[in-house]
VEXPA-788239 format. One record per residue (C-alpha): residue number from 1; residue in one letter; chain; x, y, z. Coordinates in steps of 0.05 Angstrom, whole numbers, plus 5000, padded with zeros to 4 digits. Example, Ala and Ser with C-alpha at 12.3 -4.5 7.8 and 13.67 -1.06 7.14 Angstrom:
2
SITE resi resn chain    x    y    z
SITE    1    a     A 5246 4910 5156
SITE    2    s     A 5273 4979 5143
***
This chain:
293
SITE resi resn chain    x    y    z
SITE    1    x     A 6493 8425 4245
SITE    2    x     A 6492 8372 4187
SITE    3    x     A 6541 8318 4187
SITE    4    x     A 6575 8282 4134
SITE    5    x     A 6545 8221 4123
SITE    6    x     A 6580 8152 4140
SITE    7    x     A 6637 8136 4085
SITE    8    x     A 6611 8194 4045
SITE    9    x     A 6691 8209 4025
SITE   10    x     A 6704 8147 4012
SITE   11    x     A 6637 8139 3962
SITE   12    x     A 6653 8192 3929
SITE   13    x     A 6725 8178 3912
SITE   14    x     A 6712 8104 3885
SITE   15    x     A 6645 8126 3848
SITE   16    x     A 6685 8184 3822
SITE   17    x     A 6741 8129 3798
SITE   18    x     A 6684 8081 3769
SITE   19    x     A 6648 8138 3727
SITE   20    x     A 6709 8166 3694
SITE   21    x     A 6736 8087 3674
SITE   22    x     A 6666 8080 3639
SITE   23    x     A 6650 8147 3620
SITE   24    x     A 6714 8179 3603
SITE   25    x     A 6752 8245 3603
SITE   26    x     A 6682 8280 3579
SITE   27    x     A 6635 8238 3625
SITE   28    x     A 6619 8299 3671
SITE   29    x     A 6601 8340 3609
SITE   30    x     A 6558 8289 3572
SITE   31    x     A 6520 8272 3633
SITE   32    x     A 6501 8349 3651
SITE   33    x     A 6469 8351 3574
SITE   34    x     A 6438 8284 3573
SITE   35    x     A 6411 8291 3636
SITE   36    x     A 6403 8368 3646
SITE   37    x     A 6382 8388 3578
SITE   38    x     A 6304 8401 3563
SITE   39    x     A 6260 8370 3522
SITE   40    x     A 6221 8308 3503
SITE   41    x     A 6260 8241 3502
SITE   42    x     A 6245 8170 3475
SITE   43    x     A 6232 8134 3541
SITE   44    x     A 6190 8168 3595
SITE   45    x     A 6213 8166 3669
SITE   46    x     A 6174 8099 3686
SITE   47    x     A 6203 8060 3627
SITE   48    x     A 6238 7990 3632
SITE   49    x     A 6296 8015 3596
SITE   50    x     A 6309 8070 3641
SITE   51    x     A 6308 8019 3705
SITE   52    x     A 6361 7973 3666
SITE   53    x     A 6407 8014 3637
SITE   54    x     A 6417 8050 3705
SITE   55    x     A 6431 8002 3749
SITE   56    x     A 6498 7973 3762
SITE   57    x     A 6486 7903 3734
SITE   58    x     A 6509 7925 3665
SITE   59    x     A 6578 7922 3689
SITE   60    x     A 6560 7844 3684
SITE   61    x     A 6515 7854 3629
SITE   62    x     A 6557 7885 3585
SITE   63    x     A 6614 7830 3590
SITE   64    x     A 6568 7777 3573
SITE   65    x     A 6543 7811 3515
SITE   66    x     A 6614 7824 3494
SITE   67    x     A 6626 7751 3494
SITE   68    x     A 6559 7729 3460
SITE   69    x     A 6568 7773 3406
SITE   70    x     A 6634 7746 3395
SITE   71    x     A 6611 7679 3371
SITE   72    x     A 6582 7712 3304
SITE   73    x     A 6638 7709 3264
SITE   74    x     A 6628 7768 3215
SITE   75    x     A 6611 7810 3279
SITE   76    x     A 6667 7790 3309
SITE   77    x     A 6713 7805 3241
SITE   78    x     A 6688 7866 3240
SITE   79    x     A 6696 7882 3319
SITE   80    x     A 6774 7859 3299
SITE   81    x     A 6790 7892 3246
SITE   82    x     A 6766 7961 3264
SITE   83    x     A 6745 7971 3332
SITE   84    x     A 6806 7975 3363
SITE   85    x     A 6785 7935 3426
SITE   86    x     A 6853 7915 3443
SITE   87    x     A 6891 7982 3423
SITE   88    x     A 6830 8033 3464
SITE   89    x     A 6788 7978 3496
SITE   90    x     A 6771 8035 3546
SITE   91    x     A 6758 8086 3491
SITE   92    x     A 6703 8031 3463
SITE   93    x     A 6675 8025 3534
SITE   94    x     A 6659 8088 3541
SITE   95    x     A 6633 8104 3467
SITE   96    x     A 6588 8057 3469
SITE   97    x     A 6566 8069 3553
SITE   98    x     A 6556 8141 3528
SITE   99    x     A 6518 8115 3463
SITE  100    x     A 6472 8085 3524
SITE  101    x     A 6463 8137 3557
SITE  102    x     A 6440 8185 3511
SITE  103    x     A 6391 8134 3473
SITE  104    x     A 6356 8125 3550
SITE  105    x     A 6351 8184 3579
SITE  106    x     A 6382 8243 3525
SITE  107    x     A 6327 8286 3493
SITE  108    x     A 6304 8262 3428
SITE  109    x     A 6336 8307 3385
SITE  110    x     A 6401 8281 3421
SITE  111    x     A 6382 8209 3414
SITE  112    x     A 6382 8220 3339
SITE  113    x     A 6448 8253 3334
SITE  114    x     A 6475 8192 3369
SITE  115    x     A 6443 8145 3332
SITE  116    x     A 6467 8183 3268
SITE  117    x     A 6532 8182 3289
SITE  118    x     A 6542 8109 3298
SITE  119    x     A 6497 8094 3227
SITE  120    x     A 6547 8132 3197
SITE  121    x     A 6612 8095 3229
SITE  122    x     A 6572 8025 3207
SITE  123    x     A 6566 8046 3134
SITE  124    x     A 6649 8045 3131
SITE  125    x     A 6663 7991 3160
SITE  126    x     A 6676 7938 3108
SITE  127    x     A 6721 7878 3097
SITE  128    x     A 6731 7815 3089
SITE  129    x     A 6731 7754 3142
SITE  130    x     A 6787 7701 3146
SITE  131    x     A 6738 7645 3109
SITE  132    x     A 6743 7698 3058
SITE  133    x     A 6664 7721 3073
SITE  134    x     A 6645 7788 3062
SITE  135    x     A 6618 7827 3120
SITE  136    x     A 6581 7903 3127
SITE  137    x     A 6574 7925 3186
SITE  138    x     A 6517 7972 3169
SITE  139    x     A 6485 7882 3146
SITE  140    x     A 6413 7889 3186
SITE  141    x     A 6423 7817 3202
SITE  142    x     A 6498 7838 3234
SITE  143    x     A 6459 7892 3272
SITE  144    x     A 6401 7850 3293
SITE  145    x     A 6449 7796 3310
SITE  146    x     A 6494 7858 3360
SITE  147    x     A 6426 7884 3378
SITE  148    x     A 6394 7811 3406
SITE  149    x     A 6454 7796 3448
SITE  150    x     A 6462 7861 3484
SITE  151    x     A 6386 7857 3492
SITE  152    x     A 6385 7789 3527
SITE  153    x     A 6445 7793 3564
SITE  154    x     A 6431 7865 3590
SITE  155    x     A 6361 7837 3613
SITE  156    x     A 6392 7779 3640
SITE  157    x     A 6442 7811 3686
SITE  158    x     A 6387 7851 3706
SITE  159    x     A 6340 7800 3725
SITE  160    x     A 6400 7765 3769
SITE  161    x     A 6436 7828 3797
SITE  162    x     A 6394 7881 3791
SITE  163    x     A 6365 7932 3850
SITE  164    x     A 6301 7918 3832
SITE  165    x     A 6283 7861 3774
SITE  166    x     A 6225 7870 3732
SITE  167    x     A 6161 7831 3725
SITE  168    x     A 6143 7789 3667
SITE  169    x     A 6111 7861 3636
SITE  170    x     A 6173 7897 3653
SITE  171    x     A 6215 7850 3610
SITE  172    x     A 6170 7850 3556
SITE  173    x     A 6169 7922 3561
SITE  174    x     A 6248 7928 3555
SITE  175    x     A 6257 7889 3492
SITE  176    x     A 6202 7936 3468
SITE  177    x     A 6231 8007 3482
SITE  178    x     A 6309 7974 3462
SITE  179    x     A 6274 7959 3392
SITE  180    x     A 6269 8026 3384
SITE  181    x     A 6337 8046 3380
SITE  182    x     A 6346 7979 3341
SITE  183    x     A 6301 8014 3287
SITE  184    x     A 6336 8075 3289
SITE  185    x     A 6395 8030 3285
SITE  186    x     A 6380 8003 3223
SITE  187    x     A 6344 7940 3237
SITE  188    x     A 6282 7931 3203
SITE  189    x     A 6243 7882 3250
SITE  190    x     A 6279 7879 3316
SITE  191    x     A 6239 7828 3378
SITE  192    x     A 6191 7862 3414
SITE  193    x     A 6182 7814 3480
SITE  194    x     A 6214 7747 3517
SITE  195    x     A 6187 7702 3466
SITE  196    x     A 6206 7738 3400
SITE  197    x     A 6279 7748 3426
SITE  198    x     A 6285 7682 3449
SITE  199    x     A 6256 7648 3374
SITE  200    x     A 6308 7708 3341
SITE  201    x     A 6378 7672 3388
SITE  202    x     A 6357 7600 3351
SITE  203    x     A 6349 7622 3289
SITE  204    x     A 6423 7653 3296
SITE  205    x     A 6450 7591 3327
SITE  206    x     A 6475 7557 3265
SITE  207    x     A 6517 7612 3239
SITE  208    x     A 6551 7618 3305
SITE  209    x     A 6626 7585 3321
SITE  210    x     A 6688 7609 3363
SITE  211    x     A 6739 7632 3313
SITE  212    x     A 6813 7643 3335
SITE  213    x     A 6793 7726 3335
SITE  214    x     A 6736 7708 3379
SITE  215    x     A 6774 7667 3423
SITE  216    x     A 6835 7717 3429
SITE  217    x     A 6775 7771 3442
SITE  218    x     A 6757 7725 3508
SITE  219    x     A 6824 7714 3523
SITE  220    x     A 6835 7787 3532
SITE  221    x     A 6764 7807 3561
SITE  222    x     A 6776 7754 3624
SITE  223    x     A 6845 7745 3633
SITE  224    x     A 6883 7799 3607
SITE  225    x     A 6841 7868 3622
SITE  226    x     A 6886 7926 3629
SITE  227    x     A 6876 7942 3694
SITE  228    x     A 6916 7967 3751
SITE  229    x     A 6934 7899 3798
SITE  230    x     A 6888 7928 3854
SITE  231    x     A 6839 7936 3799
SITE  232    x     A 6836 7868 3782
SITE  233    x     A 6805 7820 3843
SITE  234    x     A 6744 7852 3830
SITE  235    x     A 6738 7858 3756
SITE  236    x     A 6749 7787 3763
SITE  237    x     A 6685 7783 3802
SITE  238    x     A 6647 7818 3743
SITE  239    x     A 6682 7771 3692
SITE  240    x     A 6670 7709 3730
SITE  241    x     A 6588 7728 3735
SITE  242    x     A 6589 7745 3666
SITE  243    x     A 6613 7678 3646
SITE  244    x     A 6570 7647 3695
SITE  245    x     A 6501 7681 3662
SITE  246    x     A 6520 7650 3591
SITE  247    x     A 6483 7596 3563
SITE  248    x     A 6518 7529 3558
SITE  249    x     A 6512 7522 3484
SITE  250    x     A 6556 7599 3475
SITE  251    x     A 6611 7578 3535
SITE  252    x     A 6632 7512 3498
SITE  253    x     A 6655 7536 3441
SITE  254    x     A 6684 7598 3478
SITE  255    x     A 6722 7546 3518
SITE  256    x     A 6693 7568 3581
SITE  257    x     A 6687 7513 3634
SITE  258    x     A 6617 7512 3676
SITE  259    x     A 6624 7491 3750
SITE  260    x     A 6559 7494 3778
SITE  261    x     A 6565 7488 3848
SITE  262    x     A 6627 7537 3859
SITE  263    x     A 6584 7584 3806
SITE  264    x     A 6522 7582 3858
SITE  265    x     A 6559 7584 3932
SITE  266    x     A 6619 7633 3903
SITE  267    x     A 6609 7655 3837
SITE  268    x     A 6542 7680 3850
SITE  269    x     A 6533 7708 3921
SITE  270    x     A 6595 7751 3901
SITE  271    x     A 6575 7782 3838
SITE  272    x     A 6510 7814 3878
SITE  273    x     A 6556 7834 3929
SITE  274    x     A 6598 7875 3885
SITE  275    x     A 6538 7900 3842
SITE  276    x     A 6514 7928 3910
SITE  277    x     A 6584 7959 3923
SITE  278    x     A 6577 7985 3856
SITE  279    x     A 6510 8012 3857
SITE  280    x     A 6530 8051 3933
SITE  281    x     A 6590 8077 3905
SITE  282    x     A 6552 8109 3835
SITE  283    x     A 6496 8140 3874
SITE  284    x     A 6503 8206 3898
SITE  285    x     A 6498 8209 3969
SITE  286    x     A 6438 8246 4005
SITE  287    x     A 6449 8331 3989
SITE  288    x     A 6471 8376 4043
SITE  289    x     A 6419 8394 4098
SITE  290    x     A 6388 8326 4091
SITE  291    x     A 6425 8291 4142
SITE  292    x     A 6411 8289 4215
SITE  293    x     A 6446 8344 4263
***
């Protein structure tokens, strides 16, 4: 007679509660027809990008790139004014989680829809910035600029949290398949390894600053999630790590202070503890009539 597996109730119920916060209402749905649906796909099974986008260090990954992309100010004019971040910051979540998902693993022909989809959304969104600059946010060089800091700071979460970090190869091989769907994107000449994505971040450097949006954006990203109370100690966790992975010269202006001992005993140690959490909680236990009995 099989037996349930240790904690498998208790799995299931906070996996259960984690999927539908970052996949929404439909997340069931769109993961039986990304995954389940036939056909040929952009990445093949033993691609980087598959390893990184489905592990549970994007939690952590995706904060940080959140606050990096902040710093460009048209970006983050454009994130303002039409986004809706503040009003549906869950609703963006789980567009752009879903976006993800069906650029990694959907079939091709899905992969294309998606990427339609969101082409189309950047071609409205127009407007002007508070210095009074002009910004588009179909621009390549907004979308390379997006494109570069999800790149690097999914990788880097990744490489710090992640089940199983990738070799030099492996990296290199991420920033490859990702600049696909930056070229379906829109972006003409996205990096293709470490070394091009790092020379792409300096050359962006002097156009970035911390307006008043992008500080207001941080504000409310660490401090002021809306999130249930119980919700919160651990979310904190995330945030914290997230911080913590950003580079010195993108926390100063962001006013984010850098303590690197507490960061390395605390900061750290419980970041991978939670990934793990997160990672047991958002993988299906084993299937009936595997267990012992």
């Amino acid at each position: 007679m099989d037996r349930a597996q240790p904690g498998s109730g208790v799995r299931e119920r906070l996996g259960r509660s984690l999927f539908s916060r970052v996949a929404g209402p439909s997340g069931p749905e769109n993961r039986a027809r990304i995954h389940g649906t036939p056909g040929p796909r952009w990445f093949g099974p033993d691609r980087p990008v598959r390893r990184v986008h489905g592990d549970a260090s994007m939690f952590i990954g995706g904060l940080r790139a959140l606050l990096l992309q902040s710093l460009h100010p048209l970006a983050m004019a454009a994130v303002a004014g039409h986004s809706g971040f503040k009003g549906d910051p869950w609703g963006r979540l789980q567009r752009t989680s879903t976006f993800l998902a069906v650029t990694t693993f959907g079939t091709a022909e899905h992969a294309q829809e998606a990427v339609d989809r969101v082409r189309s959304v950047h071609e409205r969104v127009r407007g002007t910035a508070s210095s009074g600059e002009p910004y588009h946010a179909a621009d390549p060089h907004l979308l390379c600029w997006v494109h570069i800091a999800e790149v690097d700071s999914f990788l880097r979460a990744h490489q710090r949290y992640g089940a199983r970090p990738l070799d030099g190869a492996g990296c290199d091989g991420y920033i490859h398949d990702m600049a696909t769907v930056a070229h379906a994107l829109g972006v003409p000449d996205p990096p293709h390894d470490r070394a091009e994505l790092a020379d792409r971040i300096a050359a962006y450097r002097p156009e970035l600053r911390a307006t008043e949006e992008a500080l207001d954006a941080a504000r409310f990203v660490l401090l002021h999630p809306p999130l249930p109370w119980p919700a919160r100690p651990p979310y904190a966790v995330l945030a914290a790590n997230a911080v913590a992975a950003l580079p010195t010269w993108a926390r100063e202006p962001l006013r984010l202070p850098r303590f690197p001992v507490v960061e390395e005993v605390c900061v750290r140690p419980a970041g991978k503890a939670l990934t793990r959490t997160i990672r047991w909680a958002m993988t299906p236990p084993p299937a009936p009539g595997t267990g012992t009995g």
